[in-house]
Every structure is written in structure tokens, then in C-alpha cells.
N, CA, C and O atoms as a Maestro MAE file, in Angstrom:
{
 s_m_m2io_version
 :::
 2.0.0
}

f_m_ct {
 s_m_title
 :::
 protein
 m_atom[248] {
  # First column is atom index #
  i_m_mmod_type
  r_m_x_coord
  r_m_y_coord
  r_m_z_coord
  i_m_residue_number
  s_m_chain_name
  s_m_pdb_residue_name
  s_m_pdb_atom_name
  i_m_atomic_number
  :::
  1 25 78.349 -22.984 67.922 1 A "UNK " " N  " 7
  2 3 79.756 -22.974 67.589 1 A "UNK " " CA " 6
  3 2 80.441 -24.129 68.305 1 A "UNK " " C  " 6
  4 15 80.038 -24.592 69.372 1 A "UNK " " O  " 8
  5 25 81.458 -24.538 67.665 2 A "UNK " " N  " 7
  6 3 82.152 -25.578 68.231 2 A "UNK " " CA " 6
  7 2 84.176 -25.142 68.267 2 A "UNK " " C  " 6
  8 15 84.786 -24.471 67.435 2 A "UNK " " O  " 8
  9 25 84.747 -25.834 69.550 3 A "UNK " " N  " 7
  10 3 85.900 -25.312 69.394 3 A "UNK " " CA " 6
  11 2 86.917 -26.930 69.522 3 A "UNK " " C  " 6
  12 15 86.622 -28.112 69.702 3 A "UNK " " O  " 8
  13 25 88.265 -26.126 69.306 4 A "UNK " " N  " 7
  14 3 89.003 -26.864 69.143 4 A "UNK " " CA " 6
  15 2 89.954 -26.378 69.927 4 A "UNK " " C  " 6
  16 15 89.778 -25.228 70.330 4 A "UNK " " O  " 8
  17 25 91.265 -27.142 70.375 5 A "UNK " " N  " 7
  18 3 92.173 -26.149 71.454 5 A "UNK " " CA " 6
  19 2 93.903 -26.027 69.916 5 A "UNK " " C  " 6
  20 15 94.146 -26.573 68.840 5 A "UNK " " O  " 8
  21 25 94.477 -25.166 70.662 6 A "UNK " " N  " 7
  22 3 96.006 -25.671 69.704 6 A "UNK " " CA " 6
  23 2 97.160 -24.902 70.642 6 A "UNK " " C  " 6
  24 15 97.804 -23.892 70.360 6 A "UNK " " O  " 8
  25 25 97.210 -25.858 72.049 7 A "UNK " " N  " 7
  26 3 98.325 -25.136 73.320 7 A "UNK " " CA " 6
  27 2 96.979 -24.765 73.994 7 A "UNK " " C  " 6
  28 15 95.993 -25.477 74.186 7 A "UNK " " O  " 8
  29 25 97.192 -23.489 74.298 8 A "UNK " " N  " 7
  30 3 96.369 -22.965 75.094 8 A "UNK " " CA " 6
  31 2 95.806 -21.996 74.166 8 A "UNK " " C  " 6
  32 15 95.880 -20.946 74.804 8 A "UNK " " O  " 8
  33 25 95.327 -21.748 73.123 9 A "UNK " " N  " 7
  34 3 94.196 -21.215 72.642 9 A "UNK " " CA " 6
  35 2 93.392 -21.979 72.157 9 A "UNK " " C  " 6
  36 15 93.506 -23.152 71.801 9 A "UNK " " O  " 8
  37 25 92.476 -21.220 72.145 10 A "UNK " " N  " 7
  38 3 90.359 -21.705 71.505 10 A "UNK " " CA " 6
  39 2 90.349 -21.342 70.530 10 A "UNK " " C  " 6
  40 15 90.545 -20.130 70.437 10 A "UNK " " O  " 8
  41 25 90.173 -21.945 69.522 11 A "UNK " " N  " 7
  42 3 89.623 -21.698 68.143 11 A "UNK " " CA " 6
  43 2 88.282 -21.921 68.224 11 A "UNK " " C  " 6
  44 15 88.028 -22.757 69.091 11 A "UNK " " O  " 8
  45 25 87.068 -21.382 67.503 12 A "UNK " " N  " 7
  46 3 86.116 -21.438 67.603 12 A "UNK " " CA " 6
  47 2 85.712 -21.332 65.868 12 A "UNK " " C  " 6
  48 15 86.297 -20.875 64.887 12 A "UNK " " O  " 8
  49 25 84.528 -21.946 66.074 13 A "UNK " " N  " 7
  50 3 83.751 -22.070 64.375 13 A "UNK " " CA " 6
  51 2 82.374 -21.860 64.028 13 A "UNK " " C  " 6
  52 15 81.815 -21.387 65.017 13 A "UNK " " O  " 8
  53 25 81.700 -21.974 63.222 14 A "UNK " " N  " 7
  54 3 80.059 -21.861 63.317 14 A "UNK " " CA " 6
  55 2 79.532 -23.339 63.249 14 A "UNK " " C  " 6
  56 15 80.048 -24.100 62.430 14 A "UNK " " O  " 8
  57 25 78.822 -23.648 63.830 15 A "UNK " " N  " 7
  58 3 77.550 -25.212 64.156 15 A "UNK " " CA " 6
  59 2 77.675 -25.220 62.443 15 A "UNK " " C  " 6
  60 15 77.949 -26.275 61.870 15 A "UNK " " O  " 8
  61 25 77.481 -24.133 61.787 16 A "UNK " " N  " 7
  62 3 77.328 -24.548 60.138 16 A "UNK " " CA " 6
  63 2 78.592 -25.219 59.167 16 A "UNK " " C  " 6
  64 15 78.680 -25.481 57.967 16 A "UNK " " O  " 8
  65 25 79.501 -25.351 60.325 17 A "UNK " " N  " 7
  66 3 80.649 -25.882 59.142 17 A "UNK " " CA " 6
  67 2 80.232 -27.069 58.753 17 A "UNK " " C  " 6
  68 15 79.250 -27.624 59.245 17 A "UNK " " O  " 8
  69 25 80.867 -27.497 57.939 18 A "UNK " " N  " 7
  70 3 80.211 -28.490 56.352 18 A "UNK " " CA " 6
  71 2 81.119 -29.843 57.491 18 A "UNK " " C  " 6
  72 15 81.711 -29.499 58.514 18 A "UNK " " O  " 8
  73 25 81.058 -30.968 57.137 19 A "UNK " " N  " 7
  74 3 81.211 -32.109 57.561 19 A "UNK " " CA " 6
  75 2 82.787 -32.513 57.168 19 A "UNK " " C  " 6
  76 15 83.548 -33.387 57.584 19 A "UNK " " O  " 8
  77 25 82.883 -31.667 56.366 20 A "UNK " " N  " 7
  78 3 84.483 -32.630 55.496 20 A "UNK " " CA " 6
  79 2 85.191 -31.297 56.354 20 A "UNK " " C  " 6
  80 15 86.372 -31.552 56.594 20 A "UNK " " O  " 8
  81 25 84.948 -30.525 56.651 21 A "UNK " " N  " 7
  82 3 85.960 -29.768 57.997 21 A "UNK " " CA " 6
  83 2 86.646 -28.247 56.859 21 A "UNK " " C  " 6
  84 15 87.743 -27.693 56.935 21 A "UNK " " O  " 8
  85 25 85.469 -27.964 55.892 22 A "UNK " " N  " 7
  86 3 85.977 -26.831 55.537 22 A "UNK " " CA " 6
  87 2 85.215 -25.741 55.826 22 A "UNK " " C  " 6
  88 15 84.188 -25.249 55.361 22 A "UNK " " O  " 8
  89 25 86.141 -25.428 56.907 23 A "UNK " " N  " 7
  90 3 85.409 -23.566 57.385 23 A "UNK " " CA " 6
  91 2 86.707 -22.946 57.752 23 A "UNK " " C  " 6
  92 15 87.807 -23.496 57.701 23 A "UNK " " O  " 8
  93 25 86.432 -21.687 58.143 24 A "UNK " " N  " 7
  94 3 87.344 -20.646 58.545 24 A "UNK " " CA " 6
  95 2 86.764 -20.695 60.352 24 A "UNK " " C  " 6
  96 15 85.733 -20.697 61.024 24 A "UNK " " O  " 8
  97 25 88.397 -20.732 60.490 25 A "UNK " " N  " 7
  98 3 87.730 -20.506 62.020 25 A "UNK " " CA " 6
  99 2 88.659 -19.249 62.708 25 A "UNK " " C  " 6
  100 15 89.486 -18.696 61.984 25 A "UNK " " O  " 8
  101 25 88.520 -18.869 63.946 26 A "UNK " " N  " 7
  102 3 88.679 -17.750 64.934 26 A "UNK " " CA " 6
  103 2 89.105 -17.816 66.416 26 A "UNK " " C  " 6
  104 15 88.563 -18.438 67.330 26 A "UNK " " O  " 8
  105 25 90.075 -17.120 66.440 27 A "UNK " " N  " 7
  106 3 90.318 -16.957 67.732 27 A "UNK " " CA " 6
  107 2 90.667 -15.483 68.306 27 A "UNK " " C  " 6
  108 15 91.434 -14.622 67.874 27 A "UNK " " O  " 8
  109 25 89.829 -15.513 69.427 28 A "UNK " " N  " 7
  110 3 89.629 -13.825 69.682 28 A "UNK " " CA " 6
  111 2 90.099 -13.392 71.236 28 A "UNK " " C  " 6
  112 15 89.599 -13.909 72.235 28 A "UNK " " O  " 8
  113 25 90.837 -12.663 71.264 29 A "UNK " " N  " 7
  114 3 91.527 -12.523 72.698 29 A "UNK " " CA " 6
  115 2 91.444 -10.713 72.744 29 A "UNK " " C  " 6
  116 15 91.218 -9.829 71.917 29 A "UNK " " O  " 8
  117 25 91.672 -10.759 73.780 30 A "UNK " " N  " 7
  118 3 91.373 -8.598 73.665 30 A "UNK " " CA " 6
  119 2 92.245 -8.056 72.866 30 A "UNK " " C  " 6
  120 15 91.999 -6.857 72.731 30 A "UNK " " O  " 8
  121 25 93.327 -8.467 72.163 31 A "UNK " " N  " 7
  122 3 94.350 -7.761 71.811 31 A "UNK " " CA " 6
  123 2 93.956 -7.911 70.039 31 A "UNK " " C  " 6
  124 15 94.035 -7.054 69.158 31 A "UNK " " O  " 8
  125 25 93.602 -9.068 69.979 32 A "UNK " " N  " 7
  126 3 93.318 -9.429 68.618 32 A "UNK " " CA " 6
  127 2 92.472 -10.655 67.714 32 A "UNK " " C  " 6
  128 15 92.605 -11.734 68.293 32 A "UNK " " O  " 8
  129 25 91.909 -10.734 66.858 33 A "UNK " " N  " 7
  130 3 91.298 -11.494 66.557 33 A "UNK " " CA " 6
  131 2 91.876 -12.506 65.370 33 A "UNK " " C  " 6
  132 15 91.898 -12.031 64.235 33 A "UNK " " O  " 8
  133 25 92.304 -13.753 65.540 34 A "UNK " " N  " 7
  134 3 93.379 -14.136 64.389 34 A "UNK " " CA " 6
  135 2 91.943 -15.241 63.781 34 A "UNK " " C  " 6
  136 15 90.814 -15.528 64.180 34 A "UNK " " O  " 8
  137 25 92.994 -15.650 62.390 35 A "UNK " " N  " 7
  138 3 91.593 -16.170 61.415 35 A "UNK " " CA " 6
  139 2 92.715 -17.456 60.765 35 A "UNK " " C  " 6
  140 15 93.892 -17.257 60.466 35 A "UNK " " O  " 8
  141 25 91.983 -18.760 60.659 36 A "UNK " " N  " 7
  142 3 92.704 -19.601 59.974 36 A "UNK " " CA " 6
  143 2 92.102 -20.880 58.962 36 A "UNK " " C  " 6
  144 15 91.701 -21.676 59.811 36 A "UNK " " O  " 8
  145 25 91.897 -21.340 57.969 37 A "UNK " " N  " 7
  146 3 91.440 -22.588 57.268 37 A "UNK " " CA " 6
  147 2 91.903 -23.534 58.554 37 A "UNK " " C  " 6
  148 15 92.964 -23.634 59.168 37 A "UNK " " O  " 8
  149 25 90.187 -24.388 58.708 38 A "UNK " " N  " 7
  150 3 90.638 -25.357 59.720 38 A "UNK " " CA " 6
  151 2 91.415 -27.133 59.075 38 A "UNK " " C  " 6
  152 15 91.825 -28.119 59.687 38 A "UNK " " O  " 8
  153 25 91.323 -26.852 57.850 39 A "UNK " " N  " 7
  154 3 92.020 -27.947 57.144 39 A "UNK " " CA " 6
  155 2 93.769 -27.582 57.197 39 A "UNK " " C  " 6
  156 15 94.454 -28.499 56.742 39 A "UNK " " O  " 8
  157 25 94.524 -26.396 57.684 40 A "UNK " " N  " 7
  158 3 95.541 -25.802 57.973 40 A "UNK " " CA " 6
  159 2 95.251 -25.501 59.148 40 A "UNK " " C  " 6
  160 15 94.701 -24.441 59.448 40 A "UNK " " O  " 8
  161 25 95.646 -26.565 60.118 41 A "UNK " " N  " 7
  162 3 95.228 -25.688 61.620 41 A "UNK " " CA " 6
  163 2 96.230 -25.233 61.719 41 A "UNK " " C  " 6
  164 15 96.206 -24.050 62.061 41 A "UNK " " O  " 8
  165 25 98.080 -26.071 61.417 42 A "UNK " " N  " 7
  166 3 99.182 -25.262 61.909 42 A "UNK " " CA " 6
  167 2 99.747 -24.425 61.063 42 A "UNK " " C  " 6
  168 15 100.916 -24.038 61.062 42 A "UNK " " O  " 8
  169 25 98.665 -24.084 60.153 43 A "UNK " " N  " 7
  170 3 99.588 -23.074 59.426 43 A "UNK " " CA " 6
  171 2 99.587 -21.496 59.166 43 A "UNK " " C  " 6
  172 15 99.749 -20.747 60.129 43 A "UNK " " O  " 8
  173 25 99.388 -20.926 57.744 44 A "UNK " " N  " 7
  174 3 99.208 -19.588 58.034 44 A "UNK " " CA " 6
  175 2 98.034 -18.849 58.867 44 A "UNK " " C  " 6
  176 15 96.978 -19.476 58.949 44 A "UNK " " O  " 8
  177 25 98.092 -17.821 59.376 45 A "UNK " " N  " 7
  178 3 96.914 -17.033 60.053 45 A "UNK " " CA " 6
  179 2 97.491 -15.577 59.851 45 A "UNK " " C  " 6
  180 15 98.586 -15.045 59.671 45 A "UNK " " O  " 8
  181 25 95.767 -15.115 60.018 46 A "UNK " " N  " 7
  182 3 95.803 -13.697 59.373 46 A "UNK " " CA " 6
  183 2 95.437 -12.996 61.198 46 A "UNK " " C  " 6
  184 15 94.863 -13.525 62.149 46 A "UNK " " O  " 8
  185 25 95.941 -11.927 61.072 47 A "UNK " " N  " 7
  186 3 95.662 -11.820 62.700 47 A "UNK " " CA " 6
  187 2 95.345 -10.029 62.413 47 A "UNK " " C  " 6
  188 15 96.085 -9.406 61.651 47 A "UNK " " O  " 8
  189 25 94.353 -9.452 63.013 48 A "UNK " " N  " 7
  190 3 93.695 -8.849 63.081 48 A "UNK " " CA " 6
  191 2 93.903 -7.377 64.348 48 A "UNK " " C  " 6
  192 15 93.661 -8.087 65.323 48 A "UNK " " O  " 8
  193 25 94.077 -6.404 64.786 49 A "UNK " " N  " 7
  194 3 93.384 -5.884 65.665 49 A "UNK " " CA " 6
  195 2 91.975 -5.557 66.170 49 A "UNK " " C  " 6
  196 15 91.221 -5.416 65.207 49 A "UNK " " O  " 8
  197 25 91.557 -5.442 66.969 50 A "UNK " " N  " 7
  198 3 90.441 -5.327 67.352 50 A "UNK " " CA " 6
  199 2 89.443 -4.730 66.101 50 A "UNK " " C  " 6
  200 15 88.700 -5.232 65.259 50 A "UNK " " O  " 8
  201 25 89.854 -3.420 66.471 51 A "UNK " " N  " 7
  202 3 88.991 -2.007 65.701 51 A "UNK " " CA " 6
  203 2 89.153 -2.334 63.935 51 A "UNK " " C  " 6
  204 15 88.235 -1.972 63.199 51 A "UNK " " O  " 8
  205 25 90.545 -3.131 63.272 52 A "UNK " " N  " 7
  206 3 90.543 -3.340 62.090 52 A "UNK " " CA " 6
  207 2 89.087 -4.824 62.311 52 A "UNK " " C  " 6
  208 15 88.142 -4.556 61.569 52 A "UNK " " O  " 8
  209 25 88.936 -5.671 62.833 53 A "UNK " " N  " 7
  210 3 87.746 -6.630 62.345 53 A "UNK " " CA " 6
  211 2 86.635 -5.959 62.595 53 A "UNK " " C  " 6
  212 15 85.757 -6.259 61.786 53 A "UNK " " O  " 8
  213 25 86.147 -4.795 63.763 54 A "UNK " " N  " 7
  214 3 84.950 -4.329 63.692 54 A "UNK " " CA " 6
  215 2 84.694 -3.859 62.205 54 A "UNK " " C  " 6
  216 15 83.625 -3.719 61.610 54 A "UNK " " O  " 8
  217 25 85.849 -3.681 61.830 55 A "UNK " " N  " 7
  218 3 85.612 -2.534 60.237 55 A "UNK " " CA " 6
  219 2 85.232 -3.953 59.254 55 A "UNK " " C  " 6
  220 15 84.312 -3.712 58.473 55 A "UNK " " O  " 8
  221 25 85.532 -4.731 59.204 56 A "UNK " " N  " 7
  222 3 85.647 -5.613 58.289 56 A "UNK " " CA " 6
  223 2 84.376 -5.900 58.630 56 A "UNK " " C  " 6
  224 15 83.515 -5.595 57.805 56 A "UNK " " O  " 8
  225 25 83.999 -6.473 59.763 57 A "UNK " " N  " 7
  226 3 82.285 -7.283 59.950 57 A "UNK " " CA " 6
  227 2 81.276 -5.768 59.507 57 A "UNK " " C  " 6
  228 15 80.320 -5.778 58.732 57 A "UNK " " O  " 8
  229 25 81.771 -4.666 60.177 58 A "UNK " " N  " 7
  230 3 81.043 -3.497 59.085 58 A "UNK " " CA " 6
  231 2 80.509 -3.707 57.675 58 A "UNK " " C  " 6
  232 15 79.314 -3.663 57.381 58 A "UNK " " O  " 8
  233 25 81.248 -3.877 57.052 59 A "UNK " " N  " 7
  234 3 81.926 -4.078 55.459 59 A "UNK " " CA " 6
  235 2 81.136 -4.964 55.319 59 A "UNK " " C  " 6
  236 15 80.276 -4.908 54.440 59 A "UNK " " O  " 8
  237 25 81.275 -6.213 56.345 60 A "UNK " " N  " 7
  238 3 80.703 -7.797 55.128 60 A "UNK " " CA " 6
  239 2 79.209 -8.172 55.271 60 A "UNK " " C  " 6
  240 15 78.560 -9.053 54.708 60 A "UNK " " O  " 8
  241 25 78.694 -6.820 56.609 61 A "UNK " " N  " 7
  242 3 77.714 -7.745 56.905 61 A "UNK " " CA " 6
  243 2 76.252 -6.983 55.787 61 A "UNK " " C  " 6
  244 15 75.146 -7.489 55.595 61 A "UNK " " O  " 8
  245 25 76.673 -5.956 55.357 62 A "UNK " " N  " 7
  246 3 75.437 -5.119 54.242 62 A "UNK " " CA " 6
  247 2 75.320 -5.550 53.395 62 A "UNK " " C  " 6
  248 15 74.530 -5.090 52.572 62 A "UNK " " O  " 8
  :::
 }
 m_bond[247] {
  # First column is bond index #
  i_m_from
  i_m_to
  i_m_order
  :::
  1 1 2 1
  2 2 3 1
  3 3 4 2
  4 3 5 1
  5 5 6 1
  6 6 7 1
  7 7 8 2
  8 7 9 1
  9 9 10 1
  10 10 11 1
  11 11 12 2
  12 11 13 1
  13 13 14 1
  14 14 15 1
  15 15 16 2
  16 15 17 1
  17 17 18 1
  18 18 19 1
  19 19 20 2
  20 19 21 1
  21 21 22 1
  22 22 23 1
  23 23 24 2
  24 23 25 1
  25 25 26 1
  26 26 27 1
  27 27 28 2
  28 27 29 1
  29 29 30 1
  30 30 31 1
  31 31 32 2
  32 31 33 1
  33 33 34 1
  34 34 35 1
  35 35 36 2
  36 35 37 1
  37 37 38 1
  38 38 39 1
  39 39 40 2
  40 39 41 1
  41 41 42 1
  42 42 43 1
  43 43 44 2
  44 43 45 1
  45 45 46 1
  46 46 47 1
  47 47 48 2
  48 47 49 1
  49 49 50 1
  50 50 51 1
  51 51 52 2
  52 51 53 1
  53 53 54 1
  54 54 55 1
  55 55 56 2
  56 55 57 1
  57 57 58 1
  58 58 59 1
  59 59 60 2
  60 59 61 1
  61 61 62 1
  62 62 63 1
  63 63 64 2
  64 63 65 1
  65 65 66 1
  66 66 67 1
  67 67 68 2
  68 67 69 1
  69 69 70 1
  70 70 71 1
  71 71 72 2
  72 71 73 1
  73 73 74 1
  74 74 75 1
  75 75 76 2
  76 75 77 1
  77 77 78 1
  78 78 79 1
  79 79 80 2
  80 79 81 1
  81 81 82 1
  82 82 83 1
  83 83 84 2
  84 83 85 1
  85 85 86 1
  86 86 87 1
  87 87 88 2
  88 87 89 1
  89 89 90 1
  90 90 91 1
  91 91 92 2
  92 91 93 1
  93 93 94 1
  94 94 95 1
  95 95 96 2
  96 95 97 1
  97 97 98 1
  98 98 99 1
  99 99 100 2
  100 99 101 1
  101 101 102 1
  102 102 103 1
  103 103 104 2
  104 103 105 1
  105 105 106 1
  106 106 107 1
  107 107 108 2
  108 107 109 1
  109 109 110 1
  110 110 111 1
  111 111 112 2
  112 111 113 1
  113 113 114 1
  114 114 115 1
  115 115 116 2
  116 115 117 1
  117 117 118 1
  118 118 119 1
  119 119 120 2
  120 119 121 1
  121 121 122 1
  122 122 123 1
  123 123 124 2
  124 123 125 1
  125 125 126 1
  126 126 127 1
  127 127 128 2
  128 127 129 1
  129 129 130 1
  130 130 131 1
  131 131 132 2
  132 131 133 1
  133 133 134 1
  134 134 135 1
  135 135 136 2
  136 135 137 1
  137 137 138 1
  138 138 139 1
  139 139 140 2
  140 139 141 1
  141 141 142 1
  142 142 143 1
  143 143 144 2
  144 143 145 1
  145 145 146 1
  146 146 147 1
  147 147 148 2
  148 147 149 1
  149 149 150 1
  150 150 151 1
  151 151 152 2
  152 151 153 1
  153 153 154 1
  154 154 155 1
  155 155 156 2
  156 155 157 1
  157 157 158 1
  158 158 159 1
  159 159 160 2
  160 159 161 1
  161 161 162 1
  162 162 163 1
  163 163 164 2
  164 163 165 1
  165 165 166 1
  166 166 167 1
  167 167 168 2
  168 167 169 1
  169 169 170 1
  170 170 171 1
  171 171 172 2
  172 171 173 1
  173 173 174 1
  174 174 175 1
  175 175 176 2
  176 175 177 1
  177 177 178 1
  178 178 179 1
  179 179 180 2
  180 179 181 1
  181 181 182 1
  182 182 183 1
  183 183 184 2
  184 183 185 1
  185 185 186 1
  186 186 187 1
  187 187 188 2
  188 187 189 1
  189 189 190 1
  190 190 191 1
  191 191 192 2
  192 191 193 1
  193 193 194 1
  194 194 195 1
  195 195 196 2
  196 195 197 1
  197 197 198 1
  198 198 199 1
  199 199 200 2
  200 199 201 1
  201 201 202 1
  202 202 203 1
  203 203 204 2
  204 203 205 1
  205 205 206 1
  206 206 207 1
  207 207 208 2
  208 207 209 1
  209 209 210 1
  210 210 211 1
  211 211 212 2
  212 211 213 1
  213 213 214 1
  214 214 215 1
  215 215 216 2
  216 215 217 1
  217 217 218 1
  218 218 219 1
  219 219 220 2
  220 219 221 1
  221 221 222 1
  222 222 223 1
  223 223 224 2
  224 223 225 1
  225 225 226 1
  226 226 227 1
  227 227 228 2
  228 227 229 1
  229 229 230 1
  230 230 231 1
  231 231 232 2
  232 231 233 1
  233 233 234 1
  234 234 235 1
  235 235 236 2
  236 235 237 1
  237 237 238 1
  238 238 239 1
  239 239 240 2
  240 239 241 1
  241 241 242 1
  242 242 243 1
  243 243 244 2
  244 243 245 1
  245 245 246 1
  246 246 247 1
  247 247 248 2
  :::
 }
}
């Protein structure tokens, strides 16, 4: 994984993002896990609680 900063948070990504810079990336702090297109770094984000992304990686990973 590779990160990026924006202030004082870490965004983080997978080693697999594609070269032209389209992935989804993450930033995860105890309170919550927020999600953003890294071609939109300053823009919308979807932000998460904890226990709602365990459910989701549940969900996506079967």
C-alpha cells in the first residue's frame, strides 16, 4: 500500500492501483473509516462507522 497525506490525515491505497491514479482510497481512524476517488482527493467522501464497514467487507468479500 502506498499513502498520501491531506493536513494531517493518511490516505492509504493498494500497491495495485493502475498508473493513471484510478483507485479508491481509505482512511481509517477508530471512529471511522472514510472512502474517496483518488482522482477527487478534495472532494466528496463517503465516511463509514466502524461496525457499518466490517458489514460491508462481510458482504464483498464471498
Amino acid at each position: 500500500m502506498t499513502s498520501g497525506t491531506n493536513g494531517n490525515e493518511v490516505w492509504v491505497r493498494s500497491s495495485r492501483c493502475s498508473p493513471n491514479n484510478n483507485c479508491v482510497e481509505l482512511r481509517l481512524s477508530p471512529e471511522s473509516v472514510r472512502v474517496r476517488d483518488s482522482k477527487a482527493g478534495e472532494g466528496p467522501q463517503l465516511a463509514f462507522d466502524q461496525s457499518s464497514w466490517r458489514a460491508f467487507l462481510t458482504v464483498a468479500i464471498r
